[in-house]
C-alpha positions in Angstrom: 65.8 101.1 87.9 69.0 99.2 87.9 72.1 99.7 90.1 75.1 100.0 87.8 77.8 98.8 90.6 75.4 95.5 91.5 75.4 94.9 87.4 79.2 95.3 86.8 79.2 93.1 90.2 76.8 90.6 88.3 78.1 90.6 85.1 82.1 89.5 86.3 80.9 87.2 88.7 83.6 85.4 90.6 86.4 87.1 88.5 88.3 89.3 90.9 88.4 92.8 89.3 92.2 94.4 88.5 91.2 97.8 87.4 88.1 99.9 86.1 88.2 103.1 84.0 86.0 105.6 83.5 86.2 107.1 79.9 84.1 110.1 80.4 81.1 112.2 82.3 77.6 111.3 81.4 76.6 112.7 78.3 72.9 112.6 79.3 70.7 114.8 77.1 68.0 115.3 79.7 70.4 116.7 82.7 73.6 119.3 81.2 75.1 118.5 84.7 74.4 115.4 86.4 74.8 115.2 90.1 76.2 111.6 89.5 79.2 112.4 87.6 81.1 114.5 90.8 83.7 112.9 92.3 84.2 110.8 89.6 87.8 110.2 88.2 87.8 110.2 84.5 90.6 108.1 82.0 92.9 106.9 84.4 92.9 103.2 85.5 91.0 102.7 89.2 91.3 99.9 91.7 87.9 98.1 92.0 87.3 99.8 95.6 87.9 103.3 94.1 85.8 102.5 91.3 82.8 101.0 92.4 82.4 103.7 94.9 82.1 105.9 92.2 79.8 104.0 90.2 77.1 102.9 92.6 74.1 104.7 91.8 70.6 104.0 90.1 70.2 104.4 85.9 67.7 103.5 83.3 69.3 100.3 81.5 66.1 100.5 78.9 65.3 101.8 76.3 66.4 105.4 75.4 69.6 107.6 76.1 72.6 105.8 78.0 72.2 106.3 81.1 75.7 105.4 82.7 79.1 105.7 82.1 81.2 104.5 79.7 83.5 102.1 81.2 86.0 99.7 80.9 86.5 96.5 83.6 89.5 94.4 83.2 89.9 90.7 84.8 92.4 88.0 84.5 90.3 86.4 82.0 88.0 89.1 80.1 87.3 92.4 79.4 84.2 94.4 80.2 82.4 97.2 79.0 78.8 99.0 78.6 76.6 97.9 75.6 73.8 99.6 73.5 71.8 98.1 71.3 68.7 99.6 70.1 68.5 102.0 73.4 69.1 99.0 76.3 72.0 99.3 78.4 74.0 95.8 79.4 77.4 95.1 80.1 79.3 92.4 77.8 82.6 90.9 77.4 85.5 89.5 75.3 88.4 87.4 76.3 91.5 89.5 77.6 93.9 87.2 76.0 92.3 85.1 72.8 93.6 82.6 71.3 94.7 83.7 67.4 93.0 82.5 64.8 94.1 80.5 62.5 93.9 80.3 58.8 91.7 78.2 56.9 92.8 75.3 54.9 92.8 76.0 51.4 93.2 72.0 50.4 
């Protein structure tokens, strides 16, 4: 089982964290009311410390039904959020402020 505060903890690495929201409950199809979703604070931007708190509990990040909440973690630098493909859980990123692409020469 993985800890899904250690892996958000993992995943930004140095990169102090500004704020973390919480888009919803679990929508677990095996439990219609999960124990880990009390106290949690849903849609409205958290401080890491608030956050965290809430989030640090065990989960299945294999295959199957998410396991964990949806959630958005903002740095200086990037932007985080929960993954699926094909059942396993991860967290990835994308830069916070790209650069804009340009367009292609047509020469």
């Amino acid at each position: 089982m993985a800890n899904f505060k250690r892996d958000i903890l993992e995943a930004v690495g140095d990169e102090p964290i500004e704020a973390i929201l919480i888009h919803g409950p679990l929508n677990s199809i095996y439990i219609d009311d999960d124990p880990r979703d009390n106290g949690i604070i849903c849609g409205k931007p958290l401080s890491a410390e608030q956050a965290l708190a809430m989030l640090d509990y065990e989960f299945d990040d294999g295959f199957g039904g998410q396991d964990c909440h949806n959630i958005t973690v903002w740095t200086a630098a990037n932007v985080y959020y929960v993954h699926e493909y094909d059942g396993s859980i991860s967290l990835e990123s994308v830069q916070r402020n790209p650069p804009a692409t340009q367009e292609p020469d047509h020469d």
